[in-house]
C-alpha positions in Angstrom: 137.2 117.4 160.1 140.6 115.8 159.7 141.0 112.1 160.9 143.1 112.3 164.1 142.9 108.3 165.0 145.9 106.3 164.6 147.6 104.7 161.5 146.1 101.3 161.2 142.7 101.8 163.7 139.6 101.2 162.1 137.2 104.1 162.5 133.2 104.2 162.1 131.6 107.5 160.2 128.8 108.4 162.7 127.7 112.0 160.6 125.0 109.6 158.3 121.8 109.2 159.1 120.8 107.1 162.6 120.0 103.8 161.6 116.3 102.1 162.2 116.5 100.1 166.0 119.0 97.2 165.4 117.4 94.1 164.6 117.7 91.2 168.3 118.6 88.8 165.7 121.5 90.9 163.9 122.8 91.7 167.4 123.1 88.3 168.8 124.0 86.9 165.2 127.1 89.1 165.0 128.4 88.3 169.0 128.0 84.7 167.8 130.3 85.7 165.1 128.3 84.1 162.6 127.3 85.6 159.0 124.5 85.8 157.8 125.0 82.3 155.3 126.3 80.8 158.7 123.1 81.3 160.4 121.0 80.3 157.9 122.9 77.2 157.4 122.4 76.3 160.7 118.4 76.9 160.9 118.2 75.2 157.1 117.2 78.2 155.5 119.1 80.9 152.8 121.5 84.1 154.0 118.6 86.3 151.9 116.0 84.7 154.3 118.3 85.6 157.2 119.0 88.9 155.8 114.7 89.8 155.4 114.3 88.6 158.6 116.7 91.0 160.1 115.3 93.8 158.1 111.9 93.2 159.4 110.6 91.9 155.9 109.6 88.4 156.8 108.2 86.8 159.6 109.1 83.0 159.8 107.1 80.1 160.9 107.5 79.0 164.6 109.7 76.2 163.9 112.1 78.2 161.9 111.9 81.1 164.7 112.7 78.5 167.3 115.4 77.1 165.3 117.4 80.3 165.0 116.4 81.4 168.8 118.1 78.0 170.1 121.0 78.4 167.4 121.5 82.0 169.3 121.5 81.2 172.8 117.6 83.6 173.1 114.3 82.6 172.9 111.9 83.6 170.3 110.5 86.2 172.1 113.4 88.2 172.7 114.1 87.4 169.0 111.0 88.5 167.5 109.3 91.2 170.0 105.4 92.2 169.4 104.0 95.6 169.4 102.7 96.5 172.3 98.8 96.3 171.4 95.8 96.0 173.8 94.5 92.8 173.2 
C-alpha cells in the first residue's frame, strides 16, 4: 500500500507482529523523556540493567525498585505488577 502521509511526517508500520504488553516502566520512562542510560543514572544502576528490567528479564532488589519508582513519579507496585496468584 502506497504511503499517503505527508512529506516530512513520521509514520509507524503497524503490519508486524503485536508487541508483548508494554513494560509500566518503559511507559513512564519514555513520558519522562528519559533514555534508558538517563534512568539508570539516576537509580545508580547500567542502561542494560534498565533495559532487562523492561524486558521482564530481571527483577531488582527493593531499594533499586523504589529508587526508579520515585525517579518516575509511580510506586513500585504499579512498576512491577504480580501475577494474580491465590495465596
Amino acid at each position: 500500500m502506497p504511503n499517503t502521509a505527508p512529506p516530512g511526517s513520521v509514520t509507524h508500520d503497524t503490519s508486524g507482529p503485536p508487541e508483548r504488553s508494554a513494560s509500566p516502566i518503559r511507559a513512564l520512562r519514555r513520558a519522562a523523556g528519559l533514555t534508558q542510560g538517563e534512568l539508570g543514572k539516576h537509580v545508580g544502576v547500567t542502561r542494560q540493567t534498565i533495559a532487562a528490567m523492561e524486558k521482564g528479564d530481571y527483577a531488582p532488589s527493593v531499594y533499586l525498585a523504589l529508587r526508579i519508582s520515585r525517579c518516575l513519579g509511580s510506586t513500585v507496585e504499579a512498576l512491577f505488577p504480580l501475577d494474580k496468584e491465590p495465596l
